[in-house]
C-alpha positions as CSV (number, residue, x, y, z in Angstrom):
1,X,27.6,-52.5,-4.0
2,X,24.1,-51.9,-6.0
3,X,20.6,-52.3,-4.0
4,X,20.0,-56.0,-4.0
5,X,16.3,-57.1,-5.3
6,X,15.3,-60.8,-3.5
7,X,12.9,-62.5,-5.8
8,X,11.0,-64.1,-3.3
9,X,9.9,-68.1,-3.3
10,X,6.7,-68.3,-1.5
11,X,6.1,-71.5,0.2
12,X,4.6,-74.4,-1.5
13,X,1.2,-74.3,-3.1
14,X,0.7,-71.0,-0.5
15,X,0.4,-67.5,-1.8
16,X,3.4,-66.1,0.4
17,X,7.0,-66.6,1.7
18,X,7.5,-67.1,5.7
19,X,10.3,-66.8,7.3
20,X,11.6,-67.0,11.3
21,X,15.3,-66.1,12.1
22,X,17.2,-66.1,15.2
23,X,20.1,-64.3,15.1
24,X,22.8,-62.8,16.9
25,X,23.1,-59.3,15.5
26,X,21.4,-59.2,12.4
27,X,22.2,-56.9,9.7
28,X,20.7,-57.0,6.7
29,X,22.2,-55.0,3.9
30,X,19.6,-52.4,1.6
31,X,17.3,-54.6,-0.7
32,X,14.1,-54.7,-2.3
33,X,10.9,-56.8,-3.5
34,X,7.6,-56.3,-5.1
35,X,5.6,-58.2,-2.2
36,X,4.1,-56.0,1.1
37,X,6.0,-57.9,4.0
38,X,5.0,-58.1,7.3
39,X,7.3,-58.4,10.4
40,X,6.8,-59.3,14.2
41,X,10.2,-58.9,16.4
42,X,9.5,-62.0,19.3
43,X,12.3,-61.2,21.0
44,X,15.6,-58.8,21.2
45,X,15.5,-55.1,22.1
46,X,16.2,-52.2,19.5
47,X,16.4,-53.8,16.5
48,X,16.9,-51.0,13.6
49,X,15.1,-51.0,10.1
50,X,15.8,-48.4,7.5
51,X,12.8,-48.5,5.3
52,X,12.9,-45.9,2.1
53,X,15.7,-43.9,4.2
54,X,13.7,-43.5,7.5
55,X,14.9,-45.2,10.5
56,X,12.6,-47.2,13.0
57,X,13.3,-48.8,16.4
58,X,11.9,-52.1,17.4
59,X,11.3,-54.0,20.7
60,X,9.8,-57.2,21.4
61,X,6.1,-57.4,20.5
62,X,6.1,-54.9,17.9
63,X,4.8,-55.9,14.2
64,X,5.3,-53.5,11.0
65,X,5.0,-53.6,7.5
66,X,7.4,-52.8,4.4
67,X,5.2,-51.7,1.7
68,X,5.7,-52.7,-2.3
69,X,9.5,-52.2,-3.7
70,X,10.8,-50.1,-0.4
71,X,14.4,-50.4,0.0
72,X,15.1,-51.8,3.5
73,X,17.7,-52.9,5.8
74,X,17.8,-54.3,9.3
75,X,20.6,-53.7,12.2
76,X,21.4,-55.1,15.6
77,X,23.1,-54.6,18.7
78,X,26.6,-56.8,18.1
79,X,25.8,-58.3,22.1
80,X,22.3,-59.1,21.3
81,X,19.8,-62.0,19.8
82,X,16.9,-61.5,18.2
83,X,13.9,-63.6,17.0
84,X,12.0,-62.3,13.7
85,X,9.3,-63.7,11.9
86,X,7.0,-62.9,9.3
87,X,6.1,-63.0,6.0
88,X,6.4,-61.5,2.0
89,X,3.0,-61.4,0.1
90,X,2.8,-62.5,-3.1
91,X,2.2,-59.5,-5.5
92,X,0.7,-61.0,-8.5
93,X,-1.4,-63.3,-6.1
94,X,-1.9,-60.3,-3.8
95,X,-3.4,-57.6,-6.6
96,X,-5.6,-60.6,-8.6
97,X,-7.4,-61.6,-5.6
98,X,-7.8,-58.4,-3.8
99,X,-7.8,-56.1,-6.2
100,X,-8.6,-53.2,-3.8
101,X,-5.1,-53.8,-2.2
102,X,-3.8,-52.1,-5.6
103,X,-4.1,-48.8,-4.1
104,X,-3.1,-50.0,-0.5
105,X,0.2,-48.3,1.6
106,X,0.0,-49.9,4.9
107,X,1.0,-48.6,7.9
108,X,1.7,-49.9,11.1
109,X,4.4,-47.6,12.8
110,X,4.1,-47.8,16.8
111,X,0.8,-50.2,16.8
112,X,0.1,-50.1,20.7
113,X,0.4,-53.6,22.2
114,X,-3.1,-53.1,24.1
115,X,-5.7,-52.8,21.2
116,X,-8.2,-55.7,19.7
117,X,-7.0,-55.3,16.1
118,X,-3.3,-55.9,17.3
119,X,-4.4,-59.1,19.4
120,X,-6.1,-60.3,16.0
121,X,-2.7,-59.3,14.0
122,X,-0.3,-61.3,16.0
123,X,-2.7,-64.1,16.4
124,X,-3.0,-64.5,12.6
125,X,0.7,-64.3,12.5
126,X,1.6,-66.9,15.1
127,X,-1.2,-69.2,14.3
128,X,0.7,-69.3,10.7
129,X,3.8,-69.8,12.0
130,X,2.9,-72.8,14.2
131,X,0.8,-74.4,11.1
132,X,3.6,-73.9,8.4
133,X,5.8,-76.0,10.7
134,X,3.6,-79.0,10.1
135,X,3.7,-81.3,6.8
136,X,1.7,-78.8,4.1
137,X,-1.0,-81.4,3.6
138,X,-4.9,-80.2,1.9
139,X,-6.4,-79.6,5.5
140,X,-3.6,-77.6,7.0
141,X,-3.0,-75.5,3.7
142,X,-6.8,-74.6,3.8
143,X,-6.2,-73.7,8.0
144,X,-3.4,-71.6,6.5
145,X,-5.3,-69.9,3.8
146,X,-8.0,-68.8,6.3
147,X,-5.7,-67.4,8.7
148,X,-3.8,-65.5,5.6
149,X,-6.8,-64.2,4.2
150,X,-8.5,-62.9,7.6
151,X,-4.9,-61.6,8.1
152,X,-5.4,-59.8,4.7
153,X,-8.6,-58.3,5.7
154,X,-7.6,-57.1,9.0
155,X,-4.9,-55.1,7.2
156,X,-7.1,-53.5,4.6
157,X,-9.8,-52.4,7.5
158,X,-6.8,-51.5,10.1
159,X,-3.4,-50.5,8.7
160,X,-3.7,-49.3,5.6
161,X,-4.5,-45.4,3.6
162,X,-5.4,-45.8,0.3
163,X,-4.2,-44.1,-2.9
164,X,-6.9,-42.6,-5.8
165,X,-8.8,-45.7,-7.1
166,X,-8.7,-44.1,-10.9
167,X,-4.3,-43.7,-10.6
168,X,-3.4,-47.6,-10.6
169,X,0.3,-47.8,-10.7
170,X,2.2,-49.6,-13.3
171,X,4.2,-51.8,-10.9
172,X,5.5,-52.8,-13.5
173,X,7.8,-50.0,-15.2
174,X,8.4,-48.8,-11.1
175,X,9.9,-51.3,-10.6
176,X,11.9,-51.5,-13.8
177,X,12.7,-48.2,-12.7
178,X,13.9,-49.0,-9.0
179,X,16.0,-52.1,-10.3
180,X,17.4,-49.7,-12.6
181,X,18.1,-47.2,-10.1
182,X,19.9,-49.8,-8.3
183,X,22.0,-50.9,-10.6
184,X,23.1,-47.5,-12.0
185,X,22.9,-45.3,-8.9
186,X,26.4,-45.1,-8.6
187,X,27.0,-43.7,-12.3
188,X,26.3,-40.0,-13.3
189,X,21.8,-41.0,-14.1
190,X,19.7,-38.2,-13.9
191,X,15.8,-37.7,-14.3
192,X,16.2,-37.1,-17.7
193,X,18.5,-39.8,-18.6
194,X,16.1,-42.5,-17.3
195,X,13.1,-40.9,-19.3
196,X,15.2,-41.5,-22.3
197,X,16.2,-45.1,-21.3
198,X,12.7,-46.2,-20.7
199,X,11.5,-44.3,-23.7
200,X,8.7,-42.3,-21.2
201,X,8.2,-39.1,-20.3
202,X,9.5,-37.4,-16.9
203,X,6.2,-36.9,-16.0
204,X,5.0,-40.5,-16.3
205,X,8.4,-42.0,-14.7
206,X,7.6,-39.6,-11.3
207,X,4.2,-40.5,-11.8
208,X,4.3,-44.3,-11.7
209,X,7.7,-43.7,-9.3
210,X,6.0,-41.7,-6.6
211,X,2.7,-44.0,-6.7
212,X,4.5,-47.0,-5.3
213,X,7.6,-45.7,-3.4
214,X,5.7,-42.0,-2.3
215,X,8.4,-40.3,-3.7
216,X,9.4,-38.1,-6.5
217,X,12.2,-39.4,-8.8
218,X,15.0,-37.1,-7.9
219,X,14.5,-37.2,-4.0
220,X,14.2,-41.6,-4.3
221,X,17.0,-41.2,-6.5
222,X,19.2,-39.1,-4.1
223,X,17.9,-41.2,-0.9
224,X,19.2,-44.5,-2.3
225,X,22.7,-42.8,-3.1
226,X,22.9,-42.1,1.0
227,X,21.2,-45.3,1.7
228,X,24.5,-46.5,-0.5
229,X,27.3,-44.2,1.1
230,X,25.9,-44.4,4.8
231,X,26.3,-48.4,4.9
232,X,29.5,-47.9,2.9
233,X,30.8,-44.9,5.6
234,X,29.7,-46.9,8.6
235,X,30.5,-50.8,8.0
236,X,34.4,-50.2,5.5
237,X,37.6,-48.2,5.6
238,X,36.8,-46.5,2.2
239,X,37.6,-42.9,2.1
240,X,34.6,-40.4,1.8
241,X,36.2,-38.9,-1.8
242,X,35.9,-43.0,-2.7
243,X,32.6,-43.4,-1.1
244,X,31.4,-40.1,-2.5
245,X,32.7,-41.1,-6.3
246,X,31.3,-45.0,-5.8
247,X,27.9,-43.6,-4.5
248,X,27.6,-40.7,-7.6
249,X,28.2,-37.9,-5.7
250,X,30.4,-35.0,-7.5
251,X,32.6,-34.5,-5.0
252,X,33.2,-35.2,-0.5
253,X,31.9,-32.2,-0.3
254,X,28.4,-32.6,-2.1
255,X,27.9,-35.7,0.0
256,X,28.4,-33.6,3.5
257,X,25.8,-31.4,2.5
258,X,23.3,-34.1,1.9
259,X,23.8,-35.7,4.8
260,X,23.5,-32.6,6.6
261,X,19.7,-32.2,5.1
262,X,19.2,-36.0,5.2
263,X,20.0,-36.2,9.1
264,X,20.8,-39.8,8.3
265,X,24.0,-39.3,10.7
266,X,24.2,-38.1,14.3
267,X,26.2,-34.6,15.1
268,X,29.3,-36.8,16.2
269,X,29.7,-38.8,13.4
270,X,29.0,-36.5,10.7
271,X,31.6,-34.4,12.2
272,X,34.3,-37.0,12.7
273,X,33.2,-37.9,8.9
274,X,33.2,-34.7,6.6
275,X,35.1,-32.2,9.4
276,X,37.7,-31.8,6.6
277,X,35.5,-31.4,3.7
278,X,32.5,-29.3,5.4
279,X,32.4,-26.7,7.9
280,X,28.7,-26.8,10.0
């Protein structure tokens, strides 16, 4: 069950995709684009993302951004409905016209509800939402566009760190390398083997790797194999040694102990889990 990647359709003759979804327990398996997306939860309490392995609770209001090539997955409760919107940035679109954005990683974790620049963030987004409803004609696409770019510039003031302006990442190869990843996660790939396939040199594969997922190879390489054997643990009736194999590890065993660093689990389940194959 590799990583998905979405190639993303933006809308027409509009430099992003939008999307609103109401859904009764959503849950969204682990995938991946190029675009930065940015979501706003309307309604439904505690709804779950896992974005690059970390896990972040949501309740109605909040708004936060996936950054370029994260894997990510979304979870609800089974008794509850939720209402998402938001939208996926075109990347080629995104990095011509704002080239400064190149060296962007946004951040908008826990945005209070109370400030100015969130007011202006969630009026952007809804104002887009309620014009993309309408027939795309010249004068609304140029409403849109304004909204989208002052949206764009509130980001790059607000909610976003930047990287070294003289290290711009090869989004490229990365995310070669992350489709790749993928793909072969589940088979015995190591640093070194990847080099080799993409004819670079370790240093230049954790060098363009890290730059746009803000991690070294071998740690985003180990992460997606527990992204993998978590969803695989918690949503089928596979056994771990299964799991374990499938997701690359060596052996049950191996997989306990990452978990056990990982804390990707809570106490009771990794005990009910790996109790046969690792003593805490």
């Amino acid at each position: 069950m590799p990583i998905a990647y979405e190639d993303v359709t933006n809308m027409p003759r509009l430099p992003f995709k939008f999307f609103k979804r109401t859904n009764h327990a959503p849950k969204t398996p682990a995938h991946w684009h190029t675009g930065i997306e940015i979501d706003y939860l309307i309604s439904g309490e505690d709804l779950k993302t896992v974005i690059s392995g970390k896990t972040h609770h949501h309740n109605p209001g909040d708004i936060w951004a996936i950054n370029r090539s994260q894997i990510h997955s979304t979870t609800g409760h089974k008794d509850r409905t939720y209402t998402v919107m938001g939208l996926i940035i075109d990347n080629t679109f995104l990095t011509e016209e704002y080239p400064a954005s190149q060296q962007w990683l946004v951040q908008m974790d826990h945005i209070s509800h109370t400030t100015a620049s969130y007011r202006q963030l969630r009026k952007h987004l809804n104002t887009i939402a309620f014009l993309v409803e309408k027939p795309i004609s010249d004068p609304i696409r140029f409403l849109i566009l304004s909204e989208f770019f002052q949206l764009i510039a509130l980001i790059d003031t607000e909610y976003t760190t930047k990287t070294a302006a003289s290290n711009h990442p090869n989004h490229s190869l990365a995310d070669s390398i992350i489709n790749y990843i993928a793909d072969n996660s589940s088979e015995h790939i190591t640093a070194k083997s990847i080099a080799e396939y993409f004819k670079v040199s370790q240093v230049t594969l954790n060098k363009e790797l890290k730059q746009v997922t803000n991690l070294p190879l071998g740690k985003y390489l180990s992460k997606v194999r527990l992204m993998h054997a978590r969803y695989l643990l918690l949503s089928t009736n596979y056994s771990v040694e299964y799991i374990a194999n499938y997701c690359g590890f060596s052996s049950a065993k191996v997989l306990a102990r990452n978990f056990q660093t990982w804390k990707k689990m809570t106490p009771t389940t990794y005990r009910q889990t790996f109790s046969k194959y690792f003593s805490e």
